[in-house]
ZAMARGU-4260 file (C-alpha; in steps of 0.2 Angstrom, whole numbers, plus 5000, padded with zeros to 4 digits):
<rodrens>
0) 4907/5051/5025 | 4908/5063/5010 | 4928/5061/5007 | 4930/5044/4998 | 4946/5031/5002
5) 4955/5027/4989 | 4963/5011/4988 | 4982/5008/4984 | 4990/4990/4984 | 5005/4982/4985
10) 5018/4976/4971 | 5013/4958/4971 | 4995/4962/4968 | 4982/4973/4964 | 4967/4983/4972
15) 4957/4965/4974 | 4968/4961/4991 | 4959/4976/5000 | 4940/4964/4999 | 4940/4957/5013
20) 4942/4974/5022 | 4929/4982/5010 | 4917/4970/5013 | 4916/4970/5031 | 4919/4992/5030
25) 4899/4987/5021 | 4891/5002/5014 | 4896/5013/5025 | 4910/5023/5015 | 4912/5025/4999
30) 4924/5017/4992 | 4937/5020/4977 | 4949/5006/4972 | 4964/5013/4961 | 4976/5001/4950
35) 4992/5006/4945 | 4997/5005/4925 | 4998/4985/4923 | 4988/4979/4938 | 4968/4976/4939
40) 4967/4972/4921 | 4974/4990/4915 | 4987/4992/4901 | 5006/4994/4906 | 5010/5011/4896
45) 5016/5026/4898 | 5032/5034/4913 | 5028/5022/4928 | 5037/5034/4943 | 5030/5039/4960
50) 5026/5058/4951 | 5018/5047/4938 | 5007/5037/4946 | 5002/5049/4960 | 4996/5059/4945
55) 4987/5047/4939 | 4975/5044/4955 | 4973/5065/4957 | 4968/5061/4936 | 4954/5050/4941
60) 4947/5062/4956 | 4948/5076/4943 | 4937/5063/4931 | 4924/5061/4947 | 4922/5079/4952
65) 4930/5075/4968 | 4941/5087/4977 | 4949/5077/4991 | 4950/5060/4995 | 4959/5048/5010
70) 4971/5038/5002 | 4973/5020/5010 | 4988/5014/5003 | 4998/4998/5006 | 5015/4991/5004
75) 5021/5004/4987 | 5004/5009/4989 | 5009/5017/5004 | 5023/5024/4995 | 5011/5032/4982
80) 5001/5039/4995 | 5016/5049/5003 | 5018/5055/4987 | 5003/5061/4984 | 5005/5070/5002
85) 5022/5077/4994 | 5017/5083/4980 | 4997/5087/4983 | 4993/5091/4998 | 4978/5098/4997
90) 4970/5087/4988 | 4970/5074/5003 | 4960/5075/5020 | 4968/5061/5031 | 4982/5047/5025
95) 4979/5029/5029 | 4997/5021/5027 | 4998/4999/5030 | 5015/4991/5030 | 5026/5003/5022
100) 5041/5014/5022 | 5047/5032/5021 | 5062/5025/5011 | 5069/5011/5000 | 5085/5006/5004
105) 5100/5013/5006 | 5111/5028/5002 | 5122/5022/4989 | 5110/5009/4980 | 5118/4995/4984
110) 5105/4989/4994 | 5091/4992/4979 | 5104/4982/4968 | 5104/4967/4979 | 5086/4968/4981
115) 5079/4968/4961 | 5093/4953/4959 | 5084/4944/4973 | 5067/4947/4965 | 5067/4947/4948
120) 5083/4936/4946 | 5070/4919/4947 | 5059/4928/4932 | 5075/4930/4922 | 5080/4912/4925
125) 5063/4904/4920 | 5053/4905/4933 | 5034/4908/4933 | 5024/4923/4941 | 5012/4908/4949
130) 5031/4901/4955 | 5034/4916/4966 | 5017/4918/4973 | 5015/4898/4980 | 5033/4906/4990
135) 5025/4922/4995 | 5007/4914/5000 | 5022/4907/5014 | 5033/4922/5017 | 5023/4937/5016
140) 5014/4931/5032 | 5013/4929/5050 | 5012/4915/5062 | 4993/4914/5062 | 4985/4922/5047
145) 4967/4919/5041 | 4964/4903/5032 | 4958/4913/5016 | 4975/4924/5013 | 4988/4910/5007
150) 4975/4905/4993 | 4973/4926/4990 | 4991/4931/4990 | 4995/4917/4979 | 4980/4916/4966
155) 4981/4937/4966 | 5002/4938/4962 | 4998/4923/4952 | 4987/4934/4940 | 4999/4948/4941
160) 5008/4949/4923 | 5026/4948/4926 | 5031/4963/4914 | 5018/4973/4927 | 5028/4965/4943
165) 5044/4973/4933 | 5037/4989/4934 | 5031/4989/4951 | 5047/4983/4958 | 5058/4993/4948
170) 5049/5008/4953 | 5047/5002/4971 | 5067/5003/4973 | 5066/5024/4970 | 5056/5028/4982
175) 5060/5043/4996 | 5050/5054/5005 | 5058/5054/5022 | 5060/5071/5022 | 5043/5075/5018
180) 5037/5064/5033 | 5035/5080/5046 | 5026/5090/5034 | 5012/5079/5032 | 4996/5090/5042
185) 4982/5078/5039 | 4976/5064/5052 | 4986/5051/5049 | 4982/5032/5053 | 4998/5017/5053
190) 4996/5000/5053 | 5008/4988/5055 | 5011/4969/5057 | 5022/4964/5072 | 5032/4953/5061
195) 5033/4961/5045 | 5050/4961/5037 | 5048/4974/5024 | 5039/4985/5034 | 5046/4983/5048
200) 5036/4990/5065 | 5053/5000/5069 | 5052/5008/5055 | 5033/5012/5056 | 5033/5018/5074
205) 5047/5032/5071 | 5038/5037/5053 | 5025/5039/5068 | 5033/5049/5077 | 5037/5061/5063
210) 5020/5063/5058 | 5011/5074/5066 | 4997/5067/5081 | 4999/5052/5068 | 4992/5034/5076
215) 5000/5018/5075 | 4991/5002/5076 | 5000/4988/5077 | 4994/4972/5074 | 4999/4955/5083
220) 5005/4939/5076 | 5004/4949/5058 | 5013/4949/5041 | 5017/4960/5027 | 4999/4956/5021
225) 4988/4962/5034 | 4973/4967/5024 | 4973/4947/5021 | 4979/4944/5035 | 4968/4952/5047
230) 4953/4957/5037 | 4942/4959/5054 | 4955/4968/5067 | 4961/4980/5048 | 4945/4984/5044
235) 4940/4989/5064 | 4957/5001/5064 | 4952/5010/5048 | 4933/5012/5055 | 4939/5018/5070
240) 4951/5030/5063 | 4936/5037/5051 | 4921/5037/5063 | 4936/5049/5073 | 4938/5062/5062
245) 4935/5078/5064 | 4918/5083/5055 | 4927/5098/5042 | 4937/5082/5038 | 4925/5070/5036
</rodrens>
């Protein structure tokens, strides 16, 4: 394949979660991992919005030369890609979206509200990043993860500066592209764990519905960490979705 993937994680972690997936993809795409402002080492500067950071991944395929790319995004990294469908359109030749949402929460924000006390409420009591990720290495998953992805989630979220989490979940809580969801005209892959309550399957199926000839692969016994999860049964529904495409695509 000429078209790269370009990888999006989640709030609790950054592009490192996806290396179990890349390593059994091989050699076979390339591959570009991109972190938002304060994760994988880079500094926390500068607006942090969804225009914001998917400007900053159509930044770095202007610095390569590269016109389009397949965003694989997961969790808000799904959030960013959908914006980057939003807002760029043609700068993207399929979507690859993994346990995420059209929308976060609800209309009149009390939903958002309830949710930043619940998540940052232990941070502003005292508690440590490394205190929140022994919890999620627990809750993020499902009933029969890989033995690996407890130790990942929690040495990864663990690593995560806490003003970066901030950012990331503060951003997280604006996010809506709903609307937008039956515009996206790219190939579209969905992958979601059968016990993933924050992105729940419900929610995954109908966006699938909305998109266009969009696929949904669900994934059994699963988490809200599936690229840790699941590493073999992830990395197969992303090859087979690419080997799929359409050659003008490709």
């Amino acid at each position: 394949m000429s078209v790269p993937i370009v990888l999006l994680s989640g709030v609790g972690s950054d592009c490192r979660m996806f290396d179990p997936v890349v390593g059994r993809l091989g050699g076979d795409f390339e591959i570009i991992a991109w972190d938002m402002p304060g994760y994988g080492g880079k500094p926390l500067d500068g607006a942090f919005s969804f225009a914001d950071l998917a400007a900053g991944v159509i930044a770095e395929l202007d610095g390569r030369g590269i016109d389009k790319a397949i965003p694989l995004g997961h969790s808000i990294g799904g959030m960013v890609a959908q914006e980057i469908a939003a807002l760029h359109p043609d700068r993207i030749s399929a979507l690859i979206l993994s346990g995420t949402t059209p929308v976060f929460g609800s209309r009149d924000g009390s939903f958002q509200e309830a949710f930043l006390k619940a998540r940052l409420g232990p941070l502003d009591a005292g508690r440590t990043m490394a205190d929140l990720a022994r919890e999620a290495a627990t809750s993020l998953v499902g009933p029969d993860p890989d033995p690996a992805a407890g130790p990942a989630i929690e040495a990864l979220m663990a690593d995560l500066p806490e003003e970066s989490y901030r950012a990331g979940l503060t951003c997280l809580v604006t996010f809506n592209r709903r609307a937008e969801l039956e515009r996206i005209a790219v190939p579209t892959l969905l992958i979601a764990g059968d016990e993933d309550g924050n992105a729940p399957l419900k929610t995954m199926a109908r966006m699938a519905e909305l998109i266009a000839g969009a696929r949904l692969e669900v994934l059994d016994k699963t988490g809200h960490m599936a690229p840790l999860e699941c590493p073999d049964r992830f990395a197969d529904a992303v090859r087979t979705f690419l080997e799929s495409l359409p050659e003008d695509v490709k």
